[in-house]
Residue frames as a rotation matrix with the C-alpha (Angstrom) as fourth column:
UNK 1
0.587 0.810 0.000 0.00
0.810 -0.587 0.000 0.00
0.000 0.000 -1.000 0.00
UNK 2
-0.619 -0.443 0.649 1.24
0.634 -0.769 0.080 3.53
0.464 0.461 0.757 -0.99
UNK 3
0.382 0.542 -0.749 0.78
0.785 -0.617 -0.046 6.81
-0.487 -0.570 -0.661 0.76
UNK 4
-0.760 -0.540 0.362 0.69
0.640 -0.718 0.272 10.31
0.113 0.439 0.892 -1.07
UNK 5
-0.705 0.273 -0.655 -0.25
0.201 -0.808 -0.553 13.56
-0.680 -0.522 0.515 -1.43
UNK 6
0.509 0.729 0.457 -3.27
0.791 -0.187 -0.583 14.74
-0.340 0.658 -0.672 -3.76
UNK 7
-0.556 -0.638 -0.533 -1.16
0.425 -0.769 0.477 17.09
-0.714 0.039 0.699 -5.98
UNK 8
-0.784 0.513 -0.350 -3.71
-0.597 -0.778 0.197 18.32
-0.171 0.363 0.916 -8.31
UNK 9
-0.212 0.948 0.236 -7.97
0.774 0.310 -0.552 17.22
-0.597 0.065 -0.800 -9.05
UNK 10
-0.942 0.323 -0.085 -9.87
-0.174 -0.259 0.950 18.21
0.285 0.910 0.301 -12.04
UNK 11
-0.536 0.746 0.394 -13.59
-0.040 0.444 -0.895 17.93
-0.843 -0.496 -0.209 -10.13
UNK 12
0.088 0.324 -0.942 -15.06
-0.936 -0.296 -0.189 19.27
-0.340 0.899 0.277 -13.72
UNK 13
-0.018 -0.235 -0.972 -13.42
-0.759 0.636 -0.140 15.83
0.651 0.735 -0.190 -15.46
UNK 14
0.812 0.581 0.047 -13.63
-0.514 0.675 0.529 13.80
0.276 -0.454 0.847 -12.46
UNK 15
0.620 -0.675 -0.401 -9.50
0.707 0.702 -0.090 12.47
0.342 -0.227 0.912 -12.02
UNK 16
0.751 -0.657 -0.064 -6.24
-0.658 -0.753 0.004 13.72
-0.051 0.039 -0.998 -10.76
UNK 17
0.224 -0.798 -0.560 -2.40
0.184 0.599 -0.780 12.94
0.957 0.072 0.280 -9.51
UNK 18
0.981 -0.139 -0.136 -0.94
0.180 0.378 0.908 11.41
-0.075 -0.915 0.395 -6.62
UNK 19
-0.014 -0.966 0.257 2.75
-0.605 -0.196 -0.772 12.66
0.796 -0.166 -0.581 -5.60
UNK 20
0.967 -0.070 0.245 4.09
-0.214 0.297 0.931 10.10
-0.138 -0.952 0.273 -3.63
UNK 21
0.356 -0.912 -0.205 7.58
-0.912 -0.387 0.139 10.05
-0.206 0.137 -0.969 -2.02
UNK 22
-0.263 -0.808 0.527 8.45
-0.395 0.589 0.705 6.09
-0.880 -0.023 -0.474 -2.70
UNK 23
0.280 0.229 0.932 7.11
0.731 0.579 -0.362 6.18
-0.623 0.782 -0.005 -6.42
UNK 24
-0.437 -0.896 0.082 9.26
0.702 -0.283 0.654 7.79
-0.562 0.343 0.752 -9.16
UNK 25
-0.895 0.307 0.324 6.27
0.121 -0.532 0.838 9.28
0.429 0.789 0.439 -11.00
UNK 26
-0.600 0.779 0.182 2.80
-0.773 -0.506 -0.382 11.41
-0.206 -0.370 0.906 -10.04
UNK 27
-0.963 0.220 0.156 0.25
0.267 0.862 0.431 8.34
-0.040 0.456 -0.889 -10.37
UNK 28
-0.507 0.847 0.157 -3.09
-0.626 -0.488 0.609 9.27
0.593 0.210 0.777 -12.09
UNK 29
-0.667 0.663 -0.340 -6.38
0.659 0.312 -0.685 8.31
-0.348 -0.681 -0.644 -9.98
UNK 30
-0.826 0.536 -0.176 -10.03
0.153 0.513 0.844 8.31
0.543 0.670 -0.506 -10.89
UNK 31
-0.298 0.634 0.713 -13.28
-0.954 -0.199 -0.222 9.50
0.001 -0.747 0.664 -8.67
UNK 32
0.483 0.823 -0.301 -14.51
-0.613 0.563 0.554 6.03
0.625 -0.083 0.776 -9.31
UNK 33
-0.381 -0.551 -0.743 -11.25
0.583 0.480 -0.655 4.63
0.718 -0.683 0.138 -7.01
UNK 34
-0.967 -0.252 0.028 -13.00
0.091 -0.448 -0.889 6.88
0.236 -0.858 0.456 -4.46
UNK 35
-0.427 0.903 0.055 -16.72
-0.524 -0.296 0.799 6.34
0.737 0.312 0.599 -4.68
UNK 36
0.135 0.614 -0.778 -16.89
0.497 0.637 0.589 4.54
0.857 -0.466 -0.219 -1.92
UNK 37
-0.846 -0.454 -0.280 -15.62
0.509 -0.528 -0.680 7.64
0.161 -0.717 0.678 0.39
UNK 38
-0.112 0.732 -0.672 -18.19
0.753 -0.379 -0.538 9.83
-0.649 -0.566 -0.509 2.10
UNK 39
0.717 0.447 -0.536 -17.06
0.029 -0.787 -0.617 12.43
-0.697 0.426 -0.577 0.15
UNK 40
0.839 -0.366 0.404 -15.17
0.480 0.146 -0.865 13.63
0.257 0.919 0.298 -2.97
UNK 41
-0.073 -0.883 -0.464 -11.14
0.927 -0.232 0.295 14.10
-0.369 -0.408 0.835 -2.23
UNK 42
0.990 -0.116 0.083 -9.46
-0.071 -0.907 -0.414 17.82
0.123 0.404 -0.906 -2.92
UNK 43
0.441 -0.897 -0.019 -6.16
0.263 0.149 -0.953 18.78
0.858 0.416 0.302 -2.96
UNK 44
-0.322 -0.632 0.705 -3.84
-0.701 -0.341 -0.626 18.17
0.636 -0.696 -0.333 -0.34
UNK 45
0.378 0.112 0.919 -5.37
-0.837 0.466 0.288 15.07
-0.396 -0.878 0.270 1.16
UNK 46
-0.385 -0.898 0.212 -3.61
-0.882 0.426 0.202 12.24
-0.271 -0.110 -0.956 1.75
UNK 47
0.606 0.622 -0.496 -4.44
-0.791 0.536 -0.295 9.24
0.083 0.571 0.817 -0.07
UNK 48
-0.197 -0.262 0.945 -3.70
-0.559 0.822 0.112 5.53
-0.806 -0.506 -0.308 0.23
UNK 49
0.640 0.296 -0.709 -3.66
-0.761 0.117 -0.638 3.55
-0.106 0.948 0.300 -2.93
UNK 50
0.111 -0.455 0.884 -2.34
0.566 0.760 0.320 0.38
-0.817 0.465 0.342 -4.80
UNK 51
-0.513 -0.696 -0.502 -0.65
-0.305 -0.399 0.865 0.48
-0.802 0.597 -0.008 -7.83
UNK 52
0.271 0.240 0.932 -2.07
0.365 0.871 -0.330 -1.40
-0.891 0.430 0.148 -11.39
UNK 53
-0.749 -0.386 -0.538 -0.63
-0.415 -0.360 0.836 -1.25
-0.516 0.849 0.110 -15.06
UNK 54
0.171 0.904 -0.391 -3.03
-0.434 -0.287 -0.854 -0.88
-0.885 0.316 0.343 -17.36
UNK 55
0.482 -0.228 0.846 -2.84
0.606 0.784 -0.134 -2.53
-0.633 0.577 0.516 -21.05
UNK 56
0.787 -0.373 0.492 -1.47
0.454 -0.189 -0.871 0.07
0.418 0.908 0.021 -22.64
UNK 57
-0.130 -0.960 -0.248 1.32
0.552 0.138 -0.822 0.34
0.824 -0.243 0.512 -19.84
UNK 58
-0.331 -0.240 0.912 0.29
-0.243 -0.913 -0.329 3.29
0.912 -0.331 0.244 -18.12
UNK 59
-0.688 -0.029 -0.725 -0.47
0.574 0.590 -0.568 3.44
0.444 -0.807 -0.389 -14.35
UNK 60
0.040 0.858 0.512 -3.48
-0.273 -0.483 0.832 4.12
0.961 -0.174 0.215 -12.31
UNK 61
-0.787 -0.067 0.614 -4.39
-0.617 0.034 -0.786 4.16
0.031 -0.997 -0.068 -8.47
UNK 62
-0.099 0.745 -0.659 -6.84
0.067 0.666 0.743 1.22
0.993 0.029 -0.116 -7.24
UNK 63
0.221 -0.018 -0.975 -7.77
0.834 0.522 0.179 0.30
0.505 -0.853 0.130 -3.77
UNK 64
-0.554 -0.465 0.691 -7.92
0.380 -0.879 -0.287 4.06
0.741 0.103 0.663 -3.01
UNK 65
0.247 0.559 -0.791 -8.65
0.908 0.151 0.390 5.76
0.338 -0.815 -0.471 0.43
UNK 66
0.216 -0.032 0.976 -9.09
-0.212 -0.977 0.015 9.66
0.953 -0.210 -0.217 1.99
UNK 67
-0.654 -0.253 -0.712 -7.13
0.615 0.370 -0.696 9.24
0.440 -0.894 -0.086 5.24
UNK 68
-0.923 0.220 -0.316 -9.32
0.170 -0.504 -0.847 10.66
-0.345 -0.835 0.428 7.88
UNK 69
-0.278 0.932 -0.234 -12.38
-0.953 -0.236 0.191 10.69
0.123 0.276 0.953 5.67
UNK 70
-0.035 0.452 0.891 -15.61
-0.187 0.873 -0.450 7.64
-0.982 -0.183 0.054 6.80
UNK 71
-0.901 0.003 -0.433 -16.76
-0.433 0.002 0.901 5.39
0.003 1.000 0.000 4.13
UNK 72
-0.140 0.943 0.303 -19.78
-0.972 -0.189 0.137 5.20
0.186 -0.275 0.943 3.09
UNK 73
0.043 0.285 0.958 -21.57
-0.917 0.391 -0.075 2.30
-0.396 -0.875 0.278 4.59
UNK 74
0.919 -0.158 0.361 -21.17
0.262 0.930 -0.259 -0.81
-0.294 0.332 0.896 2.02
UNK 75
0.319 -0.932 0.171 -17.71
-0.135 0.134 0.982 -1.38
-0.938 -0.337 -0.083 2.15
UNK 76
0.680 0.000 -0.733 -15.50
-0.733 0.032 -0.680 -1.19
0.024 0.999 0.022 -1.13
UNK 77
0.936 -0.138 0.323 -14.55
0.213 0.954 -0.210 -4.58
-0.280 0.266 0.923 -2.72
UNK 78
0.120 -0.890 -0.441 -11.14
-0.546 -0.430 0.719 -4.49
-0.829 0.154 -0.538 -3.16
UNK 79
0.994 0.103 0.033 -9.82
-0.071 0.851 -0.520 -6.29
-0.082 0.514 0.854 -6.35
UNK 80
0.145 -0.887 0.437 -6.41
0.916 0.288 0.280 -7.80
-0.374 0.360 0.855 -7.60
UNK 81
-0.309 -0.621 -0.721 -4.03
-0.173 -0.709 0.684 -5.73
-0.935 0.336 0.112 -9.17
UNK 82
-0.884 -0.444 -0.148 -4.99
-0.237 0.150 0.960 -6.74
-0.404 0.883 -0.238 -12.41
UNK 83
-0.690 0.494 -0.529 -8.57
-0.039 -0.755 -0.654 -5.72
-0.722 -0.431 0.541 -13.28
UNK 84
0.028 0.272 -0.962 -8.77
-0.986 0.169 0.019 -6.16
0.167 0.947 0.273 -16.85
UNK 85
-0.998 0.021 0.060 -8.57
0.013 0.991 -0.132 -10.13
-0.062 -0.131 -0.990 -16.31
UNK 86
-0.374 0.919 0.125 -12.15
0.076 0.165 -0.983 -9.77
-0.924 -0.358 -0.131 -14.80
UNK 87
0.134 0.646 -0.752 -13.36
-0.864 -0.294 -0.408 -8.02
-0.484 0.704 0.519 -18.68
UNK 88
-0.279 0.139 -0.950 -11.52
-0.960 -0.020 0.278 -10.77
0.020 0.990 0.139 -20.41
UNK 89
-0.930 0.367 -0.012 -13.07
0.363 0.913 -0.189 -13.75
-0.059 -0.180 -0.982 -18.80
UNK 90
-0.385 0.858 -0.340 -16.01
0.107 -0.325 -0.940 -12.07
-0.917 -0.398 0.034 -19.22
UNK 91
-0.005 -0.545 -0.839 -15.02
-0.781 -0.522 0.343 -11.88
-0.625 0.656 -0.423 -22.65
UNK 92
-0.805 -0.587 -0.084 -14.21
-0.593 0.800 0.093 -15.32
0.012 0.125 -0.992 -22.92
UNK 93
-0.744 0.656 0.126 -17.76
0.315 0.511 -0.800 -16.70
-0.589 -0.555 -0.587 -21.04
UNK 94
0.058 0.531 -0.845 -19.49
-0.576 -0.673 -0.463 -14.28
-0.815 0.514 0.267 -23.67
UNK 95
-0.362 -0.324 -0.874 -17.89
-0.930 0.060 0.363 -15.83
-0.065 0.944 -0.323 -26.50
UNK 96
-0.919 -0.001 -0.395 -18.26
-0.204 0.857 0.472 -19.44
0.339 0.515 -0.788 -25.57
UNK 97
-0.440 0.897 0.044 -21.91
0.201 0.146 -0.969 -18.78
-0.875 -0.418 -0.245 -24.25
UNK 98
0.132 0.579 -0.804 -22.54
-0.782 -0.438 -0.444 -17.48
-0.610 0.687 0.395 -27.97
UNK 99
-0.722 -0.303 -0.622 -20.64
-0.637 0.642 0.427 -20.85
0.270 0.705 -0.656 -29.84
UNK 100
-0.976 -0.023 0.215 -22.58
-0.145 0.809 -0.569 -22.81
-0.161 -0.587 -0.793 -27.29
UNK 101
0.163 0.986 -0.025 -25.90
-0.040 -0.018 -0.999 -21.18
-0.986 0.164 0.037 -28.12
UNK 102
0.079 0.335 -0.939 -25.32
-0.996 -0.016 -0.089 -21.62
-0.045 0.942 0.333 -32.15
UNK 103
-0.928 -0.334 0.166 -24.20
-0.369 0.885 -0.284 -25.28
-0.052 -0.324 -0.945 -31.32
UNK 104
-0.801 0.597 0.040 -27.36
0.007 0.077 -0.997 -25.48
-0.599 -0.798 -0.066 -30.24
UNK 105
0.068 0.727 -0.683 -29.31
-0.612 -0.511 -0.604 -23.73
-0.788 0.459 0.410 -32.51
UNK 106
-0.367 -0.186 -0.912 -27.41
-0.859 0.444 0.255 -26.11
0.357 0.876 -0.323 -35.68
UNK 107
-0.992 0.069 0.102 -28.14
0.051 0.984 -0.168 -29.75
-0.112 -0.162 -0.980 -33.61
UNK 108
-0.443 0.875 0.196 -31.87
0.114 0.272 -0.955 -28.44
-0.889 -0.401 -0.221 -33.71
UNK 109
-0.094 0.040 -0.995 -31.62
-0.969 -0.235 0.082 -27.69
-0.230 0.971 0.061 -37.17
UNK 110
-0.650 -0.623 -0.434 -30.74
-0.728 0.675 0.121 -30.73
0.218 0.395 -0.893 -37.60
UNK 111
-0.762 0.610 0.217 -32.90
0.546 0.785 -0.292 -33.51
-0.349 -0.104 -0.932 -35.73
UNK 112
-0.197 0.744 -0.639 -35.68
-0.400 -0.656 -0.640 -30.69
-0.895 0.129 0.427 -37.25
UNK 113
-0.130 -0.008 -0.991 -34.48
-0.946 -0.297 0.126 -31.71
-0.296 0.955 0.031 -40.37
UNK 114
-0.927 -0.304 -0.220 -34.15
-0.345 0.921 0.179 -35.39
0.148 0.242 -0.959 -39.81
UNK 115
-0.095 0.946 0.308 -38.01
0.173 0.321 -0.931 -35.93
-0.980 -0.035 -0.194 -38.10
UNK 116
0.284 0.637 -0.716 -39.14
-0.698 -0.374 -0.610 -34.26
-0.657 0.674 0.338 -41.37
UNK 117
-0.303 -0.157 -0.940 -37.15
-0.896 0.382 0.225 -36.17
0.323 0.911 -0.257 -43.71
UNK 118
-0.999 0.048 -0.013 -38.35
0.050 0.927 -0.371 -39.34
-0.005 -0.371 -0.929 -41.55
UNK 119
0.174 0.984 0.022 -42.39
-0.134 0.046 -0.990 -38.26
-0.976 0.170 0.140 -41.50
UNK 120
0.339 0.536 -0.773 -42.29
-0.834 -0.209 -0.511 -37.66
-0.435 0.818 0.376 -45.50
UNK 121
-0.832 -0.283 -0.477 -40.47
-0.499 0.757 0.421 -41.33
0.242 0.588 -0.771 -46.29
UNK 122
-0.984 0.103 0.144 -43.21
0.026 0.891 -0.454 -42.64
-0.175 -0.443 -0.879 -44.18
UNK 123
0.057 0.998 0.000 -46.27
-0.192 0.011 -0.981 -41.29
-0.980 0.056 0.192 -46.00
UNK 124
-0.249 0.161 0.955 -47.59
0.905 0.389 0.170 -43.38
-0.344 0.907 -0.243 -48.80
UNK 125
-0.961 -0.174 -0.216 -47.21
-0.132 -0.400 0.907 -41.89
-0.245 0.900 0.361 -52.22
UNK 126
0.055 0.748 0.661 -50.83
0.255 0.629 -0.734 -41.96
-0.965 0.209 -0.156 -53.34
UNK 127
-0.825 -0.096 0.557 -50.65
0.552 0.070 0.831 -42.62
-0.119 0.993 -0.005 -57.76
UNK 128
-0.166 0.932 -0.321 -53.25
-0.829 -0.308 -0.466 -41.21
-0.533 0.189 0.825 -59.82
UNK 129
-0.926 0.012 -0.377 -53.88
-0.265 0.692 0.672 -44.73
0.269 0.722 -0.637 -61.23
UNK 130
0.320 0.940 0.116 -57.38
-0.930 0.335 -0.149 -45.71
-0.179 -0.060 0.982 -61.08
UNK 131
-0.821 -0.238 0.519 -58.02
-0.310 0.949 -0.054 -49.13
-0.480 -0.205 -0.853 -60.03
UNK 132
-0.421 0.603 -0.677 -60.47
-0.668 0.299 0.682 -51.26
0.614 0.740 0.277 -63.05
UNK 133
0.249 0.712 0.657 -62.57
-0.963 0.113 0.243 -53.42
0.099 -0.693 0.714 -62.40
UNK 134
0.498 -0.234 -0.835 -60.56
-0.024 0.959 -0.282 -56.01
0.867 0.160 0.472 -63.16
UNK 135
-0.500 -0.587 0.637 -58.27
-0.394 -0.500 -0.771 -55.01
0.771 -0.637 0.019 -60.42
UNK 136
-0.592 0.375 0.714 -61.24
-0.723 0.145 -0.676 -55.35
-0.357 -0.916 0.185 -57.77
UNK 137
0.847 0.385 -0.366 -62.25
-0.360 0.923 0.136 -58.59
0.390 0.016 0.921 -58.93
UNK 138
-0.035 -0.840 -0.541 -58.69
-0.055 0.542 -0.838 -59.83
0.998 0.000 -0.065 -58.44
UNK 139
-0.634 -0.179 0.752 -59.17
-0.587 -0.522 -0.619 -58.26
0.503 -0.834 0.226 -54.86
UNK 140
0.328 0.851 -0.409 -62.25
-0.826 0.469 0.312 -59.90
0.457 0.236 0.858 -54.65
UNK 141
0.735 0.005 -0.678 -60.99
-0.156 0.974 -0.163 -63.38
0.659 0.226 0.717 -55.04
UNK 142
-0.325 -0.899 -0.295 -57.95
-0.008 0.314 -0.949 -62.89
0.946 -0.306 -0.109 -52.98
UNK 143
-0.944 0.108 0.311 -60.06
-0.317 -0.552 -0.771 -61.05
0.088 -0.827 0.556 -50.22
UNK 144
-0.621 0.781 -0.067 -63.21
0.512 0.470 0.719 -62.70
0.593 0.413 -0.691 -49.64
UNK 145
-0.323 0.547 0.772 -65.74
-0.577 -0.761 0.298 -60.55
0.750 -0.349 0.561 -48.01
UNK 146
-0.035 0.652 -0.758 -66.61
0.741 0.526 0.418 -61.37
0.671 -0.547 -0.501 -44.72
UNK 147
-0.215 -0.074 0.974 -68.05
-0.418 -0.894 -0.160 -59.25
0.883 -0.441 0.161 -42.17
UNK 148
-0.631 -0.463 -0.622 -66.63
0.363 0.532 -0.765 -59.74
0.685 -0.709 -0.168 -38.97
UNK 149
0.615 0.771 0.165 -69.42
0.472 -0.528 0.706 -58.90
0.631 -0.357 -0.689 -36.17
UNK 150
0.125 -0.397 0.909 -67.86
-0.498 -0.818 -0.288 -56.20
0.858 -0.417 -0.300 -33.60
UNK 151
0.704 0.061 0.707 -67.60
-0.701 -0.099 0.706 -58.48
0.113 -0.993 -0.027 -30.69
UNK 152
0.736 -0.628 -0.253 -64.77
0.425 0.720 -0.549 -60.15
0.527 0.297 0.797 -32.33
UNK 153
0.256 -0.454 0.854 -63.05
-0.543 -0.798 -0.261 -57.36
0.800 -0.397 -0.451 -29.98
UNK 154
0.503 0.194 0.842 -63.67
-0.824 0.402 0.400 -59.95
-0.261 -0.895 0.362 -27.13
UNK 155
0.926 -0.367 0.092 -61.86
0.365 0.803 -0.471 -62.95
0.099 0.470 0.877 -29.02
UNK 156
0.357 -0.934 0.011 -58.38
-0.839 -0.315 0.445 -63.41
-0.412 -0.168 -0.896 -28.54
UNK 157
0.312 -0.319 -0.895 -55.73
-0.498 0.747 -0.439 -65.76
0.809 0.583 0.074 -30.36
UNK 158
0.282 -0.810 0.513 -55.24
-0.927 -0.367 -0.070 -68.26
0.245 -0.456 -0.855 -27.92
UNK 159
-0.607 -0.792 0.064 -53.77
-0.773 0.607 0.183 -71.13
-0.184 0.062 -0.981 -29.42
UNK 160
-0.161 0.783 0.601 -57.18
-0.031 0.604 -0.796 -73.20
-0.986 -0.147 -0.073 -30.18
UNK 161
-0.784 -0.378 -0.493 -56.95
-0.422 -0.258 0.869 -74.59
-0.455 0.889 0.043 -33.72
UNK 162
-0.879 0.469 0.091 -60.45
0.467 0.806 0.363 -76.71
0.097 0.361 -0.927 -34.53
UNK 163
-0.399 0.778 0.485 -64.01
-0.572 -0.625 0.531 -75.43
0.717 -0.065 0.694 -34.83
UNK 164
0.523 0.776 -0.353 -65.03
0.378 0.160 0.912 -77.75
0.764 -0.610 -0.210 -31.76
UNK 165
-0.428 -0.429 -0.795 -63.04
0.894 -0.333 -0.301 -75.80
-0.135 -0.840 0.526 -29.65
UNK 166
-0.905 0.017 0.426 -65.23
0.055 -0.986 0.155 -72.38
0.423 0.163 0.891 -30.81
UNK 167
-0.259 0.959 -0.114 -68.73
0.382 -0.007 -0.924 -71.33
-0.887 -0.283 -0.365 -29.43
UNK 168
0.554 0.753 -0.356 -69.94
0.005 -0.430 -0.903 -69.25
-0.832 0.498 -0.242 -32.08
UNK 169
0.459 -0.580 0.673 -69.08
0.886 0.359 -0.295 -69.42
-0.071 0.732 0.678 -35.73
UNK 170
0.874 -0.478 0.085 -67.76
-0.451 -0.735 0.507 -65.24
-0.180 -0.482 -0.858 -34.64
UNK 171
0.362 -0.885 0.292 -65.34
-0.602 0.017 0.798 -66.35
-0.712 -0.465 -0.527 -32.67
UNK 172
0.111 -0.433 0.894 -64.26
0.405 0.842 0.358 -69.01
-0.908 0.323 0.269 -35.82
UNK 173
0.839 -0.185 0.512 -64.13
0.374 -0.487 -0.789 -66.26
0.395 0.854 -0.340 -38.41
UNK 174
0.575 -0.722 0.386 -61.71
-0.807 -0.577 0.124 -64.03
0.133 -0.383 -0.914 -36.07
UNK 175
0.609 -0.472 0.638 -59.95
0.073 0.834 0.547 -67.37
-0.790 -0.286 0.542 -35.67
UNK 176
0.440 -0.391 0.808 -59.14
0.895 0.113 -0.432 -68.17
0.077 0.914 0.399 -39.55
UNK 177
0.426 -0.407 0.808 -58.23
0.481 -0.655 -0.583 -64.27
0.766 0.637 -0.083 -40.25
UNK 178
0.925 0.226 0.305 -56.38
-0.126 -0.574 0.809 -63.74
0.358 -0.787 -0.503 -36.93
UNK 179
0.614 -0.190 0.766 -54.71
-0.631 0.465 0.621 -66.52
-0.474 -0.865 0.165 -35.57
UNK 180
-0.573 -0.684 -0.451 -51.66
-0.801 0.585 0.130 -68.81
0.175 0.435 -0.883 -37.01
UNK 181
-0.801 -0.302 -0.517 -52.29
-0.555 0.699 0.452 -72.19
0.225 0.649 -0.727 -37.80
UNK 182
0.126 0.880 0.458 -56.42
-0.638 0.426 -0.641 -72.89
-0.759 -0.212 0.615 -37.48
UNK 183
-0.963 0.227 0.144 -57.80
0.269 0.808 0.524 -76.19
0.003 0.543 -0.839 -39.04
UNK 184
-0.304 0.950 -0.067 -61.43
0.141 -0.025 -0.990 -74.80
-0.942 -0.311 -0.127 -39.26
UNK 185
0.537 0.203 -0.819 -61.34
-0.642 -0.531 -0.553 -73.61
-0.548 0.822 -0.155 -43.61
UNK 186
-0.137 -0.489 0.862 -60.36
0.574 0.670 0.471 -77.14
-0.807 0.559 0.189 -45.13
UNK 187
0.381 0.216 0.899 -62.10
0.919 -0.197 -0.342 -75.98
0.104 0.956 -0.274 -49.02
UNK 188
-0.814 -0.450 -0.367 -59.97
0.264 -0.850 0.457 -72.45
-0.517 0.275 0.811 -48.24
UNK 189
-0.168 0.729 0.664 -63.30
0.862 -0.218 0.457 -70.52
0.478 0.649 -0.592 -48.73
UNK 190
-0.831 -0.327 0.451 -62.96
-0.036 -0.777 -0.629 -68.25
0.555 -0.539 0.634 -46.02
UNK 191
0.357 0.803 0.477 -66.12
-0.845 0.059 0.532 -69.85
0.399 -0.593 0.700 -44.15
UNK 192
-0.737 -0.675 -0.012 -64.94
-0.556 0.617 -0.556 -71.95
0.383 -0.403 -0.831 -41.27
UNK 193
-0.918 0.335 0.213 -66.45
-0.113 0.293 -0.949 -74.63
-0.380 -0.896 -0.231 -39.61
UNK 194
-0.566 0.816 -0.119 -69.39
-0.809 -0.521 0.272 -75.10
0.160 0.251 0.955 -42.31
UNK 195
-0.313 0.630 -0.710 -69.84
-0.485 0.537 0.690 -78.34
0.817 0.561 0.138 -41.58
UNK 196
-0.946 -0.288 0.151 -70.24
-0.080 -0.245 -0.966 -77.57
0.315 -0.926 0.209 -38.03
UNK 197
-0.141 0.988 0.067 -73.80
0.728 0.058 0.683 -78.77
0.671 0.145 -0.728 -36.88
UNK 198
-0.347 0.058 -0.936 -73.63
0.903 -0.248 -0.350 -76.26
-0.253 -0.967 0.034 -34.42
UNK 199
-0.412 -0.324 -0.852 -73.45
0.142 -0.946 0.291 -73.35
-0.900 -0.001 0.436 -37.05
UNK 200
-0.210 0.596 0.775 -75.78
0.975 0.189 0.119 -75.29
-0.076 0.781 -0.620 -39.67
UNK 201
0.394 0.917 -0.065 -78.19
0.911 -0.399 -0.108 -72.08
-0.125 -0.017 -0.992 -39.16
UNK 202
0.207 -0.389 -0.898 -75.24
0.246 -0.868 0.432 -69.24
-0.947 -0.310 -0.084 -38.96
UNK 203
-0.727 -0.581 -0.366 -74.29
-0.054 -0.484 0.874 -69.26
-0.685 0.655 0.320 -42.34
């Protein structure tokens, strides 16, 4: 810590110089190294101070006190000798808080771009071919119409491959067009079980 005299103050501009007797040159000082004093120094008071070199070499008081004057009640933070550090990590945390947010901004580009190209492989292409009528005969024959009644909901596949295991001839359609390997549709007509005497009357 350093002790000198206020040798001249500019109150208009807001800085002066410090004469002190164990530093070869007047060192400039700043009202804002004194904003935490009660009041605002003049010339001729004695002043406590640290040293710091600035980046472009020159020196400045820091850590600056009015002997005999209070300060004001929230105490001033001293800092390091070396001040500017503080802008360029601040500097630094800026910068890689901006790569991090484009980072960001490209990976959502991205899986943005990939859902889409993944929805549009998965919707069917629809042709303008009209289907003839030959077409839906072919359908026809491959697809035989049956209409399943709605309480085939209640059926389940489980593992029953003969039409005297079925109650109702229902539950032996949802069988045939459900279930792996039934025996109920020898003639492969898509009616099971017709010679079921049970189901004489269903079909």
């Amino acid at each position: 810590m350093n002790k000198g005299l206020l040798k001249s103050w500019k109150t208009d501009k807001g800085f002066g110089f410090i004469k002190s007797d164990t530093l070869e040159h007047d060192t400039f000082i700043h009202i804002s190294a004194l904003k935490h004093m009660s009041r605002k120094p003049k010339v001729g008071d004695t002043i406590y101070f640290e040293v710091a070199t600035q980046p472009d070499g020159k020196t400045k008081a820091v850590n600056c006190r009015i002997e005999g004057v209070a300060e004001l009640k929230a105490p001033y933070q001293k800092h390091n000798n070396q001040p500017y550090r503080i802008s360029k990590s601040n500097f630094a945390s800026s910068f890689l808080g901006k790569v991090a947010s484009i980072g960001l901004t490209v990976l959502c580009l991205y899986a943005f771009t990939k859902y889409n190209s993944h929805s549009s492989s998965q919707t069917p292409i629809i042709t303008n071919d009209l289907a003839t009528n030959d077409d839906l005969a072919t359908f026809d024959e491959k697809y035989p119409k049956l209409v399943i009644p709605k309480t085939t909901q209640n059926f389940t596949c489980d593992g029953r491959q003969y039409c005297t295991e079925m109650r109702s001839r229902e539950e032996a359609v949802y069988f045939i067009n459900n279930c792996p390997n039934t025996k109920m549709d020898g003639d492969g007509d898509g009616k099971p079980c017709e010679n079921d005497t049970r189901f004489k009357n269903e079909w």
